[in-house]
LOKEFI-635390 format. One line per field, with one value per residue (C-alpha): residue number from 1; z, y, x. Coordinates in steps of 0.1 Angstrom, whole numbers, plus 5000, padded with zeros to 4 digits. Layout:
<rs>
num	(NUM,...) .
c3	(Z,...) .
c2	(Y,...) .
c1	(X,...) .
</rs>
This chain:
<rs>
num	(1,2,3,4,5,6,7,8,9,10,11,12,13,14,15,16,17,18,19,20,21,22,23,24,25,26,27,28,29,30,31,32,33,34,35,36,37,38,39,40,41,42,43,44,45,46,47,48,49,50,51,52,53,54,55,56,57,58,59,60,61,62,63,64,65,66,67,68,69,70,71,72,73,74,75,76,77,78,79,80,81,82,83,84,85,86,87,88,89,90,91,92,93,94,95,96,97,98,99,100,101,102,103,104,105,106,107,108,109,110,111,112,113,114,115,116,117,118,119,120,121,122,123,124,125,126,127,128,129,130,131,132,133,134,135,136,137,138,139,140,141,142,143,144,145,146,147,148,149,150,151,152,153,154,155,156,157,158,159,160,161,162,163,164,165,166,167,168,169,170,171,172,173,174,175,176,177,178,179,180,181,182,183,184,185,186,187,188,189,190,191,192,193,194,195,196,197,198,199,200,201,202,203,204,205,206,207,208,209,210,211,212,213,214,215,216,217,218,219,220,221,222,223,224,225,226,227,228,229,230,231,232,233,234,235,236,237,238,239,240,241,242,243,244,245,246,247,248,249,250,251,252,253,254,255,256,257,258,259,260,261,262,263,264,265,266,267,268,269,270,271,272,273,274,275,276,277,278,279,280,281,282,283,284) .
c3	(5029,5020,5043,5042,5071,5069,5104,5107,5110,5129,5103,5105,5100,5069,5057,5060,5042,5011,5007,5011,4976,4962,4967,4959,4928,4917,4927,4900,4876,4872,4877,4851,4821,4820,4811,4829,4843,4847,4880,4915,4930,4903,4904,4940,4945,4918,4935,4968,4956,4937,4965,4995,4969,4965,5000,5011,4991,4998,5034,5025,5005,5036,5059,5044,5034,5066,5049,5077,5104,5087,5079,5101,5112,5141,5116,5143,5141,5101,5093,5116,5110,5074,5083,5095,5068,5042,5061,5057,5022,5010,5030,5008,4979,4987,4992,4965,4935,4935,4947,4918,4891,4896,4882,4885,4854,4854,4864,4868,4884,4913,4911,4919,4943,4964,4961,4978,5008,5013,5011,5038,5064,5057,5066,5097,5111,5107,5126,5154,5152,5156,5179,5214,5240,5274,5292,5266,5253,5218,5195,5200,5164,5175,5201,5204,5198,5174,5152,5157,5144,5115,5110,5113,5087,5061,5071,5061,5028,5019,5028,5001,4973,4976,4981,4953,4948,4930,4959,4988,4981,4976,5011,5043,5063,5042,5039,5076,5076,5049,5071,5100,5080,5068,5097,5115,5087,5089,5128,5125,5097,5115,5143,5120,5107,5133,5151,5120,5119,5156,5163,5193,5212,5198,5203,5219,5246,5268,5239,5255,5268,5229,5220,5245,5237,5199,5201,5223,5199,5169,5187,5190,5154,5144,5164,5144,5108,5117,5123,5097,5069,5067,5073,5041,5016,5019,5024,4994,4976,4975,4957,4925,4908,4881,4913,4908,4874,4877,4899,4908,4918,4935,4960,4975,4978,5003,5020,5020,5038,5060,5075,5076,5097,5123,5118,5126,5155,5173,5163,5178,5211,5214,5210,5232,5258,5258,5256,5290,5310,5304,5310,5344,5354,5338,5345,5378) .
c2	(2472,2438,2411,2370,2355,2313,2313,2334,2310,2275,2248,2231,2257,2266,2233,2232,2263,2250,2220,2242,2261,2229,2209,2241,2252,2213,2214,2247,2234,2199,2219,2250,2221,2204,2217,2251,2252,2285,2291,2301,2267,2265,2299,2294,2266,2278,2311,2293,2270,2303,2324,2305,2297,2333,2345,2318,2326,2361,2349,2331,2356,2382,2363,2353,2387,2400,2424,2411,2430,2460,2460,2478,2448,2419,2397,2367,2371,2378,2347,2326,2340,2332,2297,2292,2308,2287,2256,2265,2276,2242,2216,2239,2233,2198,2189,2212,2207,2161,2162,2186,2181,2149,2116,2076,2080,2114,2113,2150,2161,2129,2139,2176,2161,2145,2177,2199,2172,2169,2210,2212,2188,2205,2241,2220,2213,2249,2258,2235,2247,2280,2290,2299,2275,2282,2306,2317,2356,2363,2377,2377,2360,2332,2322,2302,2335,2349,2317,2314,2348,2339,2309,2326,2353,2323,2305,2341,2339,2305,2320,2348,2328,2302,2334,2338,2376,2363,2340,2364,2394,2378,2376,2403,2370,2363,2396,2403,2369,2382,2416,2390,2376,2411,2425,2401,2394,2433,2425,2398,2412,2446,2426,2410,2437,2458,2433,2427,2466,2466,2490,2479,2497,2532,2513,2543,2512,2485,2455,2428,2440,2452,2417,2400,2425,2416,2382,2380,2402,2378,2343,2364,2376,2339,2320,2340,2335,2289,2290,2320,2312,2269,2283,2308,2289,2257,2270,2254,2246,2207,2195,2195,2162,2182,2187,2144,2158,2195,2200,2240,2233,2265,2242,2225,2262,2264,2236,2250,2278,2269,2243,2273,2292,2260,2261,2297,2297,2270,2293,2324,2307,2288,2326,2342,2313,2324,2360,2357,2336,2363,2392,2383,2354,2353,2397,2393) .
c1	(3036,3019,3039,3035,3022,3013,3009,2977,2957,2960,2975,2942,2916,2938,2938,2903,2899,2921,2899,2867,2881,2889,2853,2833,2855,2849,2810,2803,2824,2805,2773,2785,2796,2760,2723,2719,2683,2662,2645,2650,2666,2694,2706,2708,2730,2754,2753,2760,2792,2802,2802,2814,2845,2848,2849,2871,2899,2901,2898,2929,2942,2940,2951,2985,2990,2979,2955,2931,2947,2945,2906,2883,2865,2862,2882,2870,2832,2838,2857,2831,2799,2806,2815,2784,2767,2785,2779,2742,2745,2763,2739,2706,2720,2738,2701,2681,2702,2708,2669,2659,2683,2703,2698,2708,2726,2738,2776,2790,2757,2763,2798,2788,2764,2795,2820,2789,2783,2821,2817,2794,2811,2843,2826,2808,2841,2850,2821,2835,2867,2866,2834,2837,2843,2826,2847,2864,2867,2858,2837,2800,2794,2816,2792,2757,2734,2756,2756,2722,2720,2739,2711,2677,2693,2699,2667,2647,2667,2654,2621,2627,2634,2602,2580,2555,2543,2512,2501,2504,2494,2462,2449,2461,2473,2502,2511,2514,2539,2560,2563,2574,2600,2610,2611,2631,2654,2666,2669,2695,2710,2714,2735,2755,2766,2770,2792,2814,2820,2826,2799,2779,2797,2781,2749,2725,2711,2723,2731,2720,2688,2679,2688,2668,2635,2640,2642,2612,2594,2607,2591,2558,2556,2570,2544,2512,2532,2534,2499,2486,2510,2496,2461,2458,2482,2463,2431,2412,2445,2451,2485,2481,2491,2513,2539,2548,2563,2572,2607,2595,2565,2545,2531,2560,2576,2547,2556,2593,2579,2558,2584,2614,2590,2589,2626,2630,2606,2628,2659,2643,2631,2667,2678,2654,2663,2701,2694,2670,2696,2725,2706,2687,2713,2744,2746,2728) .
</rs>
């Protein structure tokens, strides 16, 4: 029997979560009643706003209901691991879509511009809200390595969609990056996962130990794809002046690229720094 609970979560995290619905419900709904663009960047920030509406109000839904408790899952590392990846979600396509498709005259695209920033801060203060304090038991999503997780998993994403099959297949270099970001993708996504399904404790092998040898592994693979990936997609390829006028332009995807790797390097050393200090400090 489904019973009514208002008190699952604190007032203010379900406040926030209300709003959240609101601004993002708002955000595809300016965006859905003006000129639909094809391409890669505009299907993703609808698909962004669409999604982290979506989720959220079955987050709601559950948690009133108290359908949450019954759900084989660590409700905790669900609700913020997807906090974090909304946050990250919103604040792409708060920037991507007024950048690309936004203009000094165009009212319900600045409008839609505003609803996704107020979006993002309102799933930032989530974020804050609900990770773990220092000394404080809970979920490993909920803490710095697992929202970190959360952000090199998004970070591969964006990497995805500016990939250009044509471009880098062309030369074994670029290949070898996109199996970095592959293969580290499946990594994070693996943990994700497998803490959301409460599994690591099947795990055949000490956990943190894995974690530690994977991230290590990640900021090797990620330090030859920032130097490889600039070398072979610039290589005898100067910006075209056509990119001044074009909003998808091929080139700047590169640039996208190349600075996500930066960004997931940092991410994976951060990681790799936390993962080292509990293993052979924290444990010891």
């Amino acid at each position: 029997m489904v019973s009514l609970d208002f008190k699952a979560s604190p007032m203010s995290v379900s406040i926030l979560r209300v709003l959240e619905v609101v601004f993002t419900c708002i955000t595809f709904s300016l965006v859905a009643s003006v000129h639909h663009y094809p391409g890669a960047f505009w299907t993703w920030c609808m698909f962004s706003w669409c999604f982290c509406f979506t989720v959220t109000l079955l987050i709601l839904f559950f948690e009133i209901t108290t359908i949450n408790v019954k759900l084989p899952i660590s409700w905790d590392d669900f609700t913020c691991a997807f906090a974090m990846l909304a946050t990250l979600m919103i604040l792409a396509a708060s920037i991507i879509y007024p950048v690309n498709f936004s203009c000094s005259s165009c009212g319900k695209q600045i409008g839609a511009s505003v609803c996704s920033w107020l979006a993002f801060l309102l799933y930032a203060i989530e974020v804050g809200l609900t990770r773990a304090r220092p000394g404080e038991i809970s979920g490993f999503l909920s803490t710095v390595p697992g929202l970190l997780k959360v952000l090199e998993a998004f970070v591969a994403c964006i990497i995805f969609i500016c990939l250009d099959s044509y471009k880098y297949t062309q030369y074994p270099g670029l290949q070898w990056c996109v199996a970095v970001y592959c293969i580290c993708f499946i990594f994070a996504l693996l943990i994700i996962l497998l803490t959301i399904g409460r599994l690591l404790a099947l795990f055949p092998a000490p956990f943190n130990k894995v974690l530690t040898f994977v991230n290590v592994l990640a900021v090797l693979m990620y330090i030859t794809a920032v130097v490889i990936w600039p070398v072979y997609s610039f290589k005898s390829n100067p910006r075209p002046d056509s990119c001044n006028t074009v909003y998808n332009c091929p080139w700047n995807k590169l640039v996208v690229i190349s600075f996500m790797t930066c960004v997931n390097l940092i991410a994976y050393i951060v990681d790799s720094i936390y993962s080292v200090r509990l293993v052979f400090f924290v444990s010891a």
